[in-house]
N, C-alpha and C positions, 0 to 999 in steps of 0.2 A: 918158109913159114908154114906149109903143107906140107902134104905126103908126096907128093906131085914133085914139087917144085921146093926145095930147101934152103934158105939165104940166109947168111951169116952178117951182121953185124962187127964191125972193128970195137973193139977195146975202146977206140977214140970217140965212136960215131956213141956209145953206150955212155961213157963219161958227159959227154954233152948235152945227151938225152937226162941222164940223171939230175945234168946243175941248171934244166930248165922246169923241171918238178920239185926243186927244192921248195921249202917253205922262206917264203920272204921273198922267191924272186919271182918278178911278173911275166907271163905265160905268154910269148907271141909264137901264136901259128905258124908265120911265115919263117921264124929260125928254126922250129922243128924241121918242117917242111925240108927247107934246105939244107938239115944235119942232114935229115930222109934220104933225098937224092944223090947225092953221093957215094951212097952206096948200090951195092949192087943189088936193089929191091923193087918187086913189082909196085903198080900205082895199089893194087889192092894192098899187097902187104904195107904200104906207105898209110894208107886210110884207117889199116886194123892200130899200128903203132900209133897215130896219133890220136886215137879215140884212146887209146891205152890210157899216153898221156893226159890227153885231157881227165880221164875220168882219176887217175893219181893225184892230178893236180887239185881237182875239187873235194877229194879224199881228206886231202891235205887241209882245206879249207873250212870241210865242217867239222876235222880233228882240233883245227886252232880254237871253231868256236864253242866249242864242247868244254873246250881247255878254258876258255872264259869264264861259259857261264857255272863250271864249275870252281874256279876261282871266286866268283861274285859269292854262290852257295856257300862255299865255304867260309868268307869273310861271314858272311850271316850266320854262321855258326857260331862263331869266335865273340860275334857281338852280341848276339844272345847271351853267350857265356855270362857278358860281361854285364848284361840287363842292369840299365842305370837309369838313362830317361825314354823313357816309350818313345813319346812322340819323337824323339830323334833317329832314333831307330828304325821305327817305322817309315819317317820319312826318307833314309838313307836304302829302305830294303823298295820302295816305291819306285825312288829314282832310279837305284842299279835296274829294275825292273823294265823301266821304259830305256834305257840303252841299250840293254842286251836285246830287245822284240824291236828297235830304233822303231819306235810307239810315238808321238804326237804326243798325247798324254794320257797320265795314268794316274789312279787315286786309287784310296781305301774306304768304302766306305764302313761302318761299325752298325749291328743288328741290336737295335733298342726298342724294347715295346712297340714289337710287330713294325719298324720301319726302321729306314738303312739311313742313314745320317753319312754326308762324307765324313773325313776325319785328316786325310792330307792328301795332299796333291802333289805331282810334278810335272809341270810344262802348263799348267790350266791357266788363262788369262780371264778368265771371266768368271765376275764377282757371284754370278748365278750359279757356277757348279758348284765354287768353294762351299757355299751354304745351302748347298741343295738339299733336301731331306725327301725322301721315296718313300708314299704311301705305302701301307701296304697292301699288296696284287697288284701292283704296280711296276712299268719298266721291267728292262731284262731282269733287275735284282727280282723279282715277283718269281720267275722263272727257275733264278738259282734258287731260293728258298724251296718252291714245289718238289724239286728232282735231287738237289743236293749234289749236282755235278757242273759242270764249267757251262756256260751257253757263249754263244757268239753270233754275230749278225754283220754283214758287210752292207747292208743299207738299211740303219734303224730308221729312219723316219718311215720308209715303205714296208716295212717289216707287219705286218698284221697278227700274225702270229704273237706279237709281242703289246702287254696291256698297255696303253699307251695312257697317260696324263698329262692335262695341259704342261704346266706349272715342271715335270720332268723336261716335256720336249723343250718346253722353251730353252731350260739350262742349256741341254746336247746342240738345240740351235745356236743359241749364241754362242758356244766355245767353237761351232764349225763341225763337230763329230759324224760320221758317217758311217765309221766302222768300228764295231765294239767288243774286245771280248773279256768277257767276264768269269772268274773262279772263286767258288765259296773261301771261306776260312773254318776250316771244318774244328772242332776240338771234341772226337768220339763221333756223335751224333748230332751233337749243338752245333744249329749256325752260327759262330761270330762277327761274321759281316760275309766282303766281296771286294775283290783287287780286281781291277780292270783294267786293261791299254785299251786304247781307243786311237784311231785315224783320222782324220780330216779327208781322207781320201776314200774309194774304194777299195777293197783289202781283203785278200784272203788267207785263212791263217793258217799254218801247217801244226799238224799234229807237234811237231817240238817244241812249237812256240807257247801251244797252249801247256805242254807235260813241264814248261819252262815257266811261265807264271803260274802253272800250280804248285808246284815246285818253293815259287817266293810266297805263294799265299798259305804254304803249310806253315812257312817261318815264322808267318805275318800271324798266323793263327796262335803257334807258340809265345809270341810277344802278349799277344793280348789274354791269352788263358792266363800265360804267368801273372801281368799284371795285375790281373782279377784277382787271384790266386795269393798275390804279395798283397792287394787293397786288403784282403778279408784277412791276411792272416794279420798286417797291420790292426785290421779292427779288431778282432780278435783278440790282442795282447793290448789295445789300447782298454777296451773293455775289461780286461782281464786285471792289467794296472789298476783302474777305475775301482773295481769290484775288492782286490787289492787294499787301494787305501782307502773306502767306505767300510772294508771288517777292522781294517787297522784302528780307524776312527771311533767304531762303533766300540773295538772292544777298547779304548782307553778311552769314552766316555762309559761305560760298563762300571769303568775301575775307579774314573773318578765320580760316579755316582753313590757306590761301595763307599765310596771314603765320606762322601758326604752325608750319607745317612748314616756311617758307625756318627760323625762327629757332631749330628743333630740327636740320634739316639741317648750319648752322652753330656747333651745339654736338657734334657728331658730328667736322665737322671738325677744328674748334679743341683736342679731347679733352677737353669738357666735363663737367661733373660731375650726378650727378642731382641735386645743388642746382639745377643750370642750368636742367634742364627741368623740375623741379619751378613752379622759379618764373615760366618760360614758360607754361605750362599755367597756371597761375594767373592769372596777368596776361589772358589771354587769355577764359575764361571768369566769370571774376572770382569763383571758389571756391576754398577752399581746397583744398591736393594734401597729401597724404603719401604718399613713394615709400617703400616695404617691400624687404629685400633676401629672399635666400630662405631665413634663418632667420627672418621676419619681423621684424628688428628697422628701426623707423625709422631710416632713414639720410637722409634730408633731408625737408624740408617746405617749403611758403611758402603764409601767412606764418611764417615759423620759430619753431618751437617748444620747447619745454626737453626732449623727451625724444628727441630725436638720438641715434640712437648708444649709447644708454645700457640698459634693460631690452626685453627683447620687448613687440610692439606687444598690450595687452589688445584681442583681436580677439573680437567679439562673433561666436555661434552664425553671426547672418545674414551677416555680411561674410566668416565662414568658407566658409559656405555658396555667398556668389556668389563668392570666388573659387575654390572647385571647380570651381562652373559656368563661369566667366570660362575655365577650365583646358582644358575640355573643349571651348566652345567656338569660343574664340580671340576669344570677341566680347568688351565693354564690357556687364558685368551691373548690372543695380540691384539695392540693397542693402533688404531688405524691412526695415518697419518704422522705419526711415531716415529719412522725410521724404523726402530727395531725393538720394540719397547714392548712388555709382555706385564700382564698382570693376573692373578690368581685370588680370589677371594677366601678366606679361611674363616670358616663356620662349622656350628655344629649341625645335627639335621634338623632344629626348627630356628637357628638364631645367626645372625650375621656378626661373627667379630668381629672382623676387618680385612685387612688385604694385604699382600704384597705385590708392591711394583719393583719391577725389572727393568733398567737402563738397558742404554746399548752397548754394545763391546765389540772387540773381534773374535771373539767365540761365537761361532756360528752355534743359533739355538735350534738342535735338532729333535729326536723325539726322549731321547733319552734325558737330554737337559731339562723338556717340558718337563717329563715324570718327575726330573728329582727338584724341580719346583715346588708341583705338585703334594710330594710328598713332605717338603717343608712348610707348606702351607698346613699340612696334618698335623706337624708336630709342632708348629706354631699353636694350633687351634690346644693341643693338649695344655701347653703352655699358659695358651690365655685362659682358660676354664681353669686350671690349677690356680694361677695367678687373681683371678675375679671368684673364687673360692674363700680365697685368702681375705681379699678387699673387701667380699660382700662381709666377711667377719668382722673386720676391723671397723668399716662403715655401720655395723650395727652396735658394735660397742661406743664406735665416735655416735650418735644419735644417742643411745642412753644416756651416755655422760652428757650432751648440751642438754638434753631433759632433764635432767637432775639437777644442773648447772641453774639454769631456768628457772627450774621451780622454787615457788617460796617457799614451802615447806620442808623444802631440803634444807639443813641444819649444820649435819656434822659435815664443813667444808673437809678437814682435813681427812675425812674421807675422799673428797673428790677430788684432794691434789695429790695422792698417793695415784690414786688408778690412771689421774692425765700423767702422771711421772714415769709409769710404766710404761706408758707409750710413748714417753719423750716428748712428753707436752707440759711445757711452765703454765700453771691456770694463772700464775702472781702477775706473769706480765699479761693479759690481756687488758685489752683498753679501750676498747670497742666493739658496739653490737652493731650489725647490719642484718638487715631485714628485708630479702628479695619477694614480693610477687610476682610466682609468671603463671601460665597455661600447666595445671595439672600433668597434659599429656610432654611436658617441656621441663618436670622439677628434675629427674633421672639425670638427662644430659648436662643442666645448671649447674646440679648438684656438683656432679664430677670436672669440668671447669671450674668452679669455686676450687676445690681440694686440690685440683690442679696449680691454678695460682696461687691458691696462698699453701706451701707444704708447710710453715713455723704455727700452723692457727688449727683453726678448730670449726669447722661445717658439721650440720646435723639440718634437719627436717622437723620442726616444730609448728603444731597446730595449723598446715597447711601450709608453711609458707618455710623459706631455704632464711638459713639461720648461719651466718659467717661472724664467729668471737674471732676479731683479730689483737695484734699486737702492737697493729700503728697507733701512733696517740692523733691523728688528723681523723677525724671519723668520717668526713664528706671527703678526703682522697680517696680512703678506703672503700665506700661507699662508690666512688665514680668509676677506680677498677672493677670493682666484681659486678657493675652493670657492665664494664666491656669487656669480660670474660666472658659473663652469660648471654649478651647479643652475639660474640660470634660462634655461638655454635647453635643457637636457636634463633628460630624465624620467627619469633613473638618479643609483645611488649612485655617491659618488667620495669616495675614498680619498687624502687630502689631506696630504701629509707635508713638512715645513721642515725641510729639513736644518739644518745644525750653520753658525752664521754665519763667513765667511771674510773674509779678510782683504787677499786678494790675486789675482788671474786664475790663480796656480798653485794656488791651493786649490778650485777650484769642482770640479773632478772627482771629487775625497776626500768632499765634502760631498757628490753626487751621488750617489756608491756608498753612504753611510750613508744616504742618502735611499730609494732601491732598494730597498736589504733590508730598511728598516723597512717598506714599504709592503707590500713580500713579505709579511714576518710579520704584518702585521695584517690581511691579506685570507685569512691560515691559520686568525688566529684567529678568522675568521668577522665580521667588523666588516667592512662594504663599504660606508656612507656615514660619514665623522668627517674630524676634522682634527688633526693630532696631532706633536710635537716628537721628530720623531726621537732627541734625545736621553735624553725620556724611558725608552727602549728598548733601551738599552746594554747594557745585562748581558743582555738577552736574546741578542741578536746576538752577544756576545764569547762565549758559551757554544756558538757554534758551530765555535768554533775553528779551526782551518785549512780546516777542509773539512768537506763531508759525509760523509766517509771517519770522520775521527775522531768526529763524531756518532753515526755510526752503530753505532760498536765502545763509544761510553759506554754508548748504550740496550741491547744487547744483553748486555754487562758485569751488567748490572743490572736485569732483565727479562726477558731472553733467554729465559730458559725456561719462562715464562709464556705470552708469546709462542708457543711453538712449542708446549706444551700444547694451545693454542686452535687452533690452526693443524688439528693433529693429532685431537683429539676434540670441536672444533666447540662447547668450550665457554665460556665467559662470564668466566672468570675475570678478567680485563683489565679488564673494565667493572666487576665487584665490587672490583676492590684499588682502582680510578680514586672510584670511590663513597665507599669506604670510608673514604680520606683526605681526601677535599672532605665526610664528616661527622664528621670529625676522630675518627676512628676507634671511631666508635657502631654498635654489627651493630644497633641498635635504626631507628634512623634513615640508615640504608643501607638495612637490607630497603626501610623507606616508600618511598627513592627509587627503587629496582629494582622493587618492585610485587613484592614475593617473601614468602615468611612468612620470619622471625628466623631459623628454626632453618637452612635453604637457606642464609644467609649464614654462618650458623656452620661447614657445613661447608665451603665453598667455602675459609673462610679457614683449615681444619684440610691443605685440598689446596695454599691457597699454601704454609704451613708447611712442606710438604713439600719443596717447589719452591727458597720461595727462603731455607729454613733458620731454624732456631727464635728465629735474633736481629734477622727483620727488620722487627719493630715498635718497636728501638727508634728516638727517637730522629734520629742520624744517617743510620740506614739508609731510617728514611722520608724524609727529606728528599731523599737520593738517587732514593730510587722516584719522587717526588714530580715533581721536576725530568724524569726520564727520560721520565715518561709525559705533561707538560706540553712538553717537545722534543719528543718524537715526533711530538704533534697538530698543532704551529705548521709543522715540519718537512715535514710531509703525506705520510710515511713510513707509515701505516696501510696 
């Protein structure tokens, strides 16, 4: 084996030596040893051979483990490839991790807003690492983040060098850890966490083992770039969908916007009705519409409903409320508490016509829908201006004809059944006069309720008061409807009088005038909501006799100087004789009403004696006082 001394080995002794360095078979000294001896070789030459040996043998050893952990590498390739669930993944590249270092235990943790959060584990029994989360500057991870290369420590608790925090130590205490080494997850520049094996023992790590869990933490870093990578491109196409069918949306609410204003435009032309765009508008979002005029009464819908035309819309607080707001601000308000209910006001710029309300649907109402709302609330408004253009004409022709009608002087009837024929009105068959009093600022909205319910008749405005020629022959039916016409749409009393039933187009003016003056006298005698048979009231009325001339010389005939007593000494007398006889002439029960002691009345009626002479308790003479001071009040002569 020297220059010296030169010894040969056998064929045989070489064979032997080779099948005790194979790989797989276990290496005993003492059989080299003894191939050794047999031959013809010094102890030195025996020493050099078996150091041979052994160092082949270990050759062998960390060729197998190389052979491993490059096996393990490579499956982590292949499952990369195959990127399906992270966390499986991850946990499989963890595991192979701590078998190949034979590690105690090992995790990942992940780098989130400045601190390491684990993320999985293997071999960890304690519920404090699993959930552990590392400040930041904190633990070994504090260390890998500053430097951006692997750290390790064989006694972290004594480790000083290392930031230490309660709440970390405690986790590494209670899993037992002692020895720990740790490697970034690098992607470029960016930290994505830290893979770490860790001992329970004291431990020192050789450079392969760390170039070996760097190695799994580059893997570990690919899984979780791509993840991210796959999250965002995920979002990305999800948003992109989104953005997708929000233009889709936008432009086939574009298209059925188009369509709805060519087919509002063309109800404008044609002099369509708000049925028309009622039902456009419907059709079109596939909600129900109710168009409101601007006494709120429904006047059309779709789908059509029974209350058309008929009582004011029951508008709830909220629908009140947004059509204020609608009012103000010219927009398409939604209706709170609603569900999905939108309303829109349609007006000119000083006057309210009315509204459209919008049902719910499954068409979502978005901005495009508000608009073309909006915009049929515009062509609504054309609509109702055109349409109350028309009315306002026709309601002025209908006024002239009942003024005509009305008056005595008017002669040649068959002038005035020619021009009611033009409008499709028979004068022949009316049969009845009614005669409304209400509130000046309440005849406008009457009005149009009266013409409302009766479409076969004839309303006009005469001498201050709402004037209804119908064609019922019951005058007090007729009379009791158009008092509840006119209560529900106004918030005042009305004074409801049916004249006297006529018989013929000459007779409505007679029946008119009796209508008049009863209405007069029941608004004297303080009654300002009833309904009432002018003829019940006859003898009142004829008691006024030609005039108010001769009224006026009955009451003063007969009171006169009662009258002028009070006038004169500012006293009461008037009120005591009016008492007197409404307690059918009791001074006991007159004082109570006057609020006077007995004897006050006793005298008061020793000062009418005086006045109007010692016989005018009987009798006839009271009946006259009686009358006189009941004229006077209806009269409104006080």
């Amino acid at each position: 084996m020297s220059d010296e001394h030169e010894s040969t080995l056998s064929v045989s002794a070489v064979m032997d030596l080779l099948a005790l360095v194979a790989p797989g078979e276990s290496l005993n000294a003492s059989q080299a040893q003894s191939v050794l001896t047999t031959e013809s070789l010094t102890p030195h030459e025996v020493d050099i051979l078996n150091g041979k040996v052994t160092a082949i043998r270990a050759s062998f050893g960390r060729w197998r483990r190389r052979e491993q952990e490059l096996s393990a590498v490579l499956s982590g390739v292949r499952e990369l490839a195959e990127l399906r669930d992270v966390d499986k993944l991850l946990d499989r590249l963890v595991g192979r991790a701590r078998e190949l270092l034979a590690a105690d235990v090992a995790y990942l943790t992940e780098y989130q807003g400045g601190h390491f959060k684990v993320r999985t584990t293997s071999g960890v029994v304690a519920v404090e690492l699993r959930d552990l989360v590392v400040p930041a500057g904190t633990g070994l991870a504090s260390k890998i983040v500053n430097t951006g290369r692997p750290q390790w420590t064989s006694a972290y608790q004594r480790t000083y060098g290392i930031p230490h925090e309660a709440a970390v130590d405690d986790a590494v205490a209670a899993e037992g850890l002692v020895s720990l080494l740790g490697v970034p997850l690098l992607a470029g520049n960016e930290i994505l966490g830290a893979l770490f094996a860790a001992y329970r023992t004291a431990y020192e790590f050789s450079p392969d083992e760390i170039a070996l869990l760097d190695a799994f933490a580059a893997h570990a870093a690919v899984v979780l770039q791509t993840a991210r990578l796959l999250e965002e491109a995920q979002e990305r196409a999800k948003e992109a969908t989104e953005a997708t069918a929000v233009l889709t949306s936008h432009l086939a609410a574009m298209e059925r916007a188009s369509l709805v204003h060519e087919d509002l435009t063309a109800v404008v032309v044609r002099g369509g009705s708000a049925k028309e765009i009622a039902t456009t508008l419907s059709k079109a979002l596939g909600r129900p519409i109710v168009v409101l005029d601007r006494d709120r009464f429904p006047v059309a819908s779709a789908p059509s409903r029974d209350d058309e035309g008929g009582q004011p819309a029951k508008l709830s607080d909220d629908v009140t409320k947004a059509i204020a707001k609608s009012r103000r601000t010219g927009l398409c308000m939604p209706v709170e508490n609603s569900g999905a209910g939108f309303v829109v006001a349609v007006g000119s710029e000083d006057a309210f016509l009315g509204a459209l309300l919008v049902g719910s649907g499954d068409l979502e109402i978005g901005a495009v829908e508000l608009r073309t709302v909006e915009q049929a609330a515009q062509i609504m408004a054309l609509v109702t201006l055109k349409q109350d253009a028309v009315v306002t004409a026709e309601n002025r022709v209908s006024d002239e004809l009942v003024s005509d009608i009305l008056n005595p002087r008017t002669s040649n009837h068959d002038a005035l059944l020619q021009r009611a024929r033009v409008r499709g009105i028979g004068l022949e068959g009316l049969r009845s006069v009614i005669v409304c009093a209400v509130a000046p600022e309440a005849r406008r909205i009457c009005l149009s309720a009266l013409r409302r319910a009766n479409p076969g008749s004839l309303s006009g405005e005469e001498d201050g008061l709402l004037v209804l020629l119908s064609v019922s022959d019951e005058p007090m039916k007729a009379a009791a409807d158009a008092h509840k016409s006119v209560k529900a749409v106004a918030n005042t009393g009305a004074v409801v009088v049916a004249g006297p039933l006529v018989t013929g187009l000459e007779d409505l003016g007679a029946s008119f005038n009796t209508a008049r003056h009863c209405a007069k006298l029941i608004a004297n005698l303080g009654n300002t909501d009833t309904v009432v048979d002018a003829r019940a009231y006859k003898p009142y009325m004829a008691m006024f006799g030609s005039g108010d001339s001769d009224l006026e010389g009955f009451i003063d005939s007969v009171i006169g100087p009662v009258l002028r007593r009070d006038q004169v000494g500012g006293g009461k007398l008037l009120a005591t004789l009016s008492a007197f006889i409404d307690c059918h002439a009791s001074p006991a029960h007159t004082a109570r009403q006057l609020h006077v002691h007995v004897n006050t009345v006793l005298q008061r009626l020793e000062r009418l004696t005086s006045l109007l002479g010692p016989r005018w308790r009987d009798s006839e003479s009271m009946f006259r006082i009686s009358v006189a001071i009941r004229m006077r009040s209806i009269s409104n002569m006080e």
